[in-house]
C-alpha positions in Angstrom: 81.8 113.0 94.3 84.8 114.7 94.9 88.1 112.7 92.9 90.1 113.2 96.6 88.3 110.9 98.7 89.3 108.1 96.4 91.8 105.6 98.2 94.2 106.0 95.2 95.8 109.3 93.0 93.6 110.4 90.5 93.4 113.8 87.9 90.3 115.4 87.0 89.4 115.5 83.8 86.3 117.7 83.0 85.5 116.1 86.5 85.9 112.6 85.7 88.2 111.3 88.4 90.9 108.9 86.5 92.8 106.8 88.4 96.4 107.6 87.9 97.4 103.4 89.1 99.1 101.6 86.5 97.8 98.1 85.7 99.5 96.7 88.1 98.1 98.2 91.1 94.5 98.6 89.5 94.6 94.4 89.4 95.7 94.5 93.3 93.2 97.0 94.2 90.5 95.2 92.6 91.6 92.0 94.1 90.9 93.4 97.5 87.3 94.7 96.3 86.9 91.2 95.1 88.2 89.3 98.3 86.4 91.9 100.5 83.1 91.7 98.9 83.4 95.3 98.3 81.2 96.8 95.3 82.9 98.5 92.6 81.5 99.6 89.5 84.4 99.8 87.1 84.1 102.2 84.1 87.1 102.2 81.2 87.3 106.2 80.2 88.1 107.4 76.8 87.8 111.0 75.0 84.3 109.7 73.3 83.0 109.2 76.8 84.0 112.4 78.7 82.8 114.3 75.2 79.0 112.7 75.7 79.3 113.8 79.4 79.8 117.1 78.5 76.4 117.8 76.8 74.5 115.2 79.1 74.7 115.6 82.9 73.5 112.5 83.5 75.8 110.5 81.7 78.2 112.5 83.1 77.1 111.6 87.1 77.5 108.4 85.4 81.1 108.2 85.1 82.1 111.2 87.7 80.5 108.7 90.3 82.1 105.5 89.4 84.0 103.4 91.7 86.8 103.5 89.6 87.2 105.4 86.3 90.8 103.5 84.4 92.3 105.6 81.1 91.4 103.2 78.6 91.9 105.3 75.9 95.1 107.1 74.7 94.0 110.3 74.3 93.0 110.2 78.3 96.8 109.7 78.9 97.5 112.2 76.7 95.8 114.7 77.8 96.3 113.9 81.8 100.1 114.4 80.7 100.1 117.9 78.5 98.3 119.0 81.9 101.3 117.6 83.5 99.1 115.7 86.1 100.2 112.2 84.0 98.5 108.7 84.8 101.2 106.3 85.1 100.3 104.9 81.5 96.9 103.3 79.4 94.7 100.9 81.4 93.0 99.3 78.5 89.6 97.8 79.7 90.6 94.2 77.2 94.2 94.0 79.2 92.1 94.7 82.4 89.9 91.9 82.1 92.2 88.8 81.0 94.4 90.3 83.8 91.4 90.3 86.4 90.4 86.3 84.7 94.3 85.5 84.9 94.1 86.4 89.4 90.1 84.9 88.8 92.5 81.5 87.2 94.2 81.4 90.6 91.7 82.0 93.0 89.0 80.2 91.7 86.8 83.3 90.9 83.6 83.3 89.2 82.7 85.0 86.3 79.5 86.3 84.2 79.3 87.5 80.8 76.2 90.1 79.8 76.5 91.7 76.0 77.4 91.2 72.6 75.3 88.9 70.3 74.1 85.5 71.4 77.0 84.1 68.9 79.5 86.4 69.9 78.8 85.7 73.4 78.6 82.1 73.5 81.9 81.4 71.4 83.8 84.1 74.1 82.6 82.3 76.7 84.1 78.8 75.8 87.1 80.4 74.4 87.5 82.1 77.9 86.5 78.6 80.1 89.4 76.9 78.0 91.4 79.9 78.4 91.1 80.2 82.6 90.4 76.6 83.4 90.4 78.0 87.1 87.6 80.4 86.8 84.2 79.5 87.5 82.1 80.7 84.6 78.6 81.1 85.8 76.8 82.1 82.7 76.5 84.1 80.3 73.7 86.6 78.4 73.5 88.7 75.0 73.4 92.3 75.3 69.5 92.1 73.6 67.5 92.9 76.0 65.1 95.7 76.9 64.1 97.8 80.0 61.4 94.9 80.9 63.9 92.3 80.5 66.3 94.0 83.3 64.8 92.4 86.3 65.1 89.0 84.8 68.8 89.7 83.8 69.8 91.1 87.5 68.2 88.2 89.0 69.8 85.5 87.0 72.9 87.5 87.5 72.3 87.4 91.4 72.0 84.0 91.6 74.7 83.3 90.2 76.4 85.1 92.6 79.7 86.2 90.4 82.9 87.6 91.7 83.4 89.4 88.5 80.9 90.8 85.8 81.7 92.3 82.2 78.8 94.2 80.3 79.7 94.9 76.9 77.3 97.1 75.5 76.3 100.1 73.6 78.2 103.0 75.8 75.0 105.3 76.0 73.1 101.7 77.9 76.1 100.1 79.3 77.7 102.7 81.8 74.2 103.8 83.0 72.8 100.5 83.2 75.5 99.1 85.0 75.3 102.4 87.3 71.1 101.7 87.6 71.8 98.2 89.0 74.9 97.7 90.5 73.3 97.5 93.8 71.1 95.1 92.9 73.4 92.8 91.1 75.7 93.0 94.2 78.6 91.5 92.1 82.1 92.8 94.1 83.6 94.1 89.9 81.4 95.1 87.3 82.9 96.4 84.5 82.4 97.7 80.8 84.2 96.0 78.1 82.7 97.6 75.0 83.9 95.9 72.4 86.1 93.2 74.0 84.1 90.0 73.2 84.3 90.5 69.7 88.0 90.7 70.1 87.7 87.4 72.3 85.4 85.6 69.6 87.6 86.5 66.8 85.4 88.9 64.9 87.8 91.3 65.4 91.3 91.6 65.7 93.5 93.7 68.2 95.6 96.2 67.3 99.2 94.9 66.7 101.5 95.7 69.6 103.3 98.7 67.8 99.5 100.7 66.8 98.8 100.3 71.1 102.4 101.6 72.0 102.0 104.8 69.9 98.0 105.1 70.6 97.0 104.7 67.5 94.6 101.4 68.4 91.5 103.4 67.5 93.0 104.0 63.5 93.2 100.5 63.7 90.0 99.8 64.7 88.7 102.3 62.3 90.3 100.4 59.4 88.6 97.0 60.6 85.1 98.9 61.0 84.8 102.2 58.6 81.3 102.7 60.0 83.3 103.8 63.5 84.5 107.4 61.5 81.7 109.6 62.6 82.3 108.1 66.0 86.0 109.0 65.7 85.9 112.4 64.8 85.2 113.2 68.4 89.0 112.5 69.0 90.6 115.4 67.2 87.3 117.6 68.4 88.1 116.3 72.1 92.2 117.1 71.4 91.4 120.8 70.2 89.3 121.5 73.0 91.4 120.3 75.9 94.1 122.4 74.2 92.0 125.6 73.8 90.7 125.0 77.8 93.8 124.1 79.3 94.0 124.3 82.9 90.2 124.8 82.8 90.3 120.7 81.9 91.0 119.8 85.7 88.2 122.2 87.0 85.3 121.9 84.8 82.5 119.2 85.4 79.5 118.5 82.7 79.8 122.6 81.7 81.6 123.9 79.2 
């Protein structure tokens, strides 16, 4: 899919089209999808995900073909702006989707919640009904399922008929599974949250205000779950190698 026949200004990164909205207009955007039944499969794009696309194609189709790719994480922004084609700033998929829920509050949206653990998910989903009295939530669904549970899942989700849908799982089975079904599921926003409902639950805490302004959220994470390093040392990896490719960054696809 070519990143110029999006309806909004977007840089190519390894070509991933991020949009270049701030959080502001991504809300209003996706307000319309919403109120015009339009399907949009919402991915939130970090450094770990473009750096898996790069040695597998088709998690790479997965994201380059999204509805709407958002820089979730700071190193995205970073690197959009040493190639001087800057986003307007961070998008973070958690700030995304209590902004979507506080419009959803107004409205009168409806809402389905599919990941996490069947505790984790059950105590963010009462702590978001008491948070957005307005929003309708229609049900929700831990993230432990296999392939011959999908059709079950995407049919409970379709009768429900939600406005908005958050998957948090496992990257490598959230993007594509969300991409497999979205069709099916014909829910107007479905996006993945990762690790939000934790957050939500209380098992883990946000980053303090001044660790998100300087982009440092992921060294705080990594001090609340050590197990996360391995995962982490993709960051300086994906730093050196935009700054060894330079302007090759908003030309190359899954090659590199």
């Amino acid at each position: 899919m070519n990143p110029n026949t999006k309806p909004y200004p977007t840089v190519s990164l390894y070509g991933v089209p991020f949009s270049k909205m701030n959080m502001e207009e991504t809300v209003a955007y996706l307000t319309q999808a919403i109120e015009e039944r339009r399907l949009h499969r919402v991915v939130t794009g970090n450094p770990i995900m473009l750096m898996v696309g790069l040695d597998n194609p088709s998690f790479h189709h997965t994201l380059a073909t999204a509805d709407l790719v958002v820089p979730d994480g700071s190193g995205v922004v970073w690197a959009a702006r040493r190639l001087k084609q800057p986003v307007q700033e961070r998008v973070a998929g958690f700030d995304l989707m209590h902004e979507l829920l506080s419009v959803g509050d107004r409205k009168g949206w409806s809402a389905y919640l599919l990941g996490a653990s069947s505790d984790i998910i059950g105590t963010a989903y009462e702590k978001l009904r008491q948070r957005y009295p307005g929003v309708r939530f229609v049900g929700h669904r831990d993230g432990y399922f296999t392939d011959k549970d999908d059709e079950e899942v995407v049919a409970a989700i379709r009768e429900a008929r939600p406005d908005l849908l958050f998957v948090a799982r496992a990257t490598m089975n959230q993007e594509p599974w969300i991409e497999k079904y979205q069709s099916e599921l014909g829910v107007p926003v479905v996006m993945g949250v990762g690790g939000s409902f934790d957050v939500v639950a209380g098992k883990l805490k946000r980053a303090p205000a001044i660790f998100r302004k300087m982009g440092m959220e992921w060294f705080y994470r990594l001090l609340q779950q050590p197990s996360r390093f391995g995962r982490m040392l993709v960051l300086p990896k994906f730093a050196l190698k935009v700054i060894k490719d330079g302007e090759k960054v908003l030309k190359q696809s899954n090659s590199s």
